[in-house]
C-alpha angles and dihedrals in degrees: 000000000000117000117225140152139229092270108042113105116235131116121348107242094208088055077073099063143074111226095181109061091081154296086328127054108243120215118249102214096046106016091234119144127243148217116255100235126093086237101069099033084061104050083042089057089049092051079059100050087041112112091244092035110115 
């Protein structure tokens, strides 16, 4: 997993993820949904970036 802090640029999380599907953002690789809340979209991000991540 690649290890970066608050204030490195890289990929916006939020660009991975639909919005407009309904109350909860929906991830655009897998199609999961996902909690609201910046925590969990970026956990989910970095499940993503993992070396056994899909």
């Amino acid at each position: 997993m690649s290890e970066r802090d608050d204030h490195s640029t890289g990929p916006d999380v939020m660009d991975m993820f639909d919005s407009d599907a309904g109350p909860q953002p929906v991830c655009r690789v897998c199609g999961a949904l996902v909690a609201a809340t910046d925590v969990y979209r970026r956990a989910h991000w970095d499940w993503h970036e993992a070396s056994n991540g899909a």
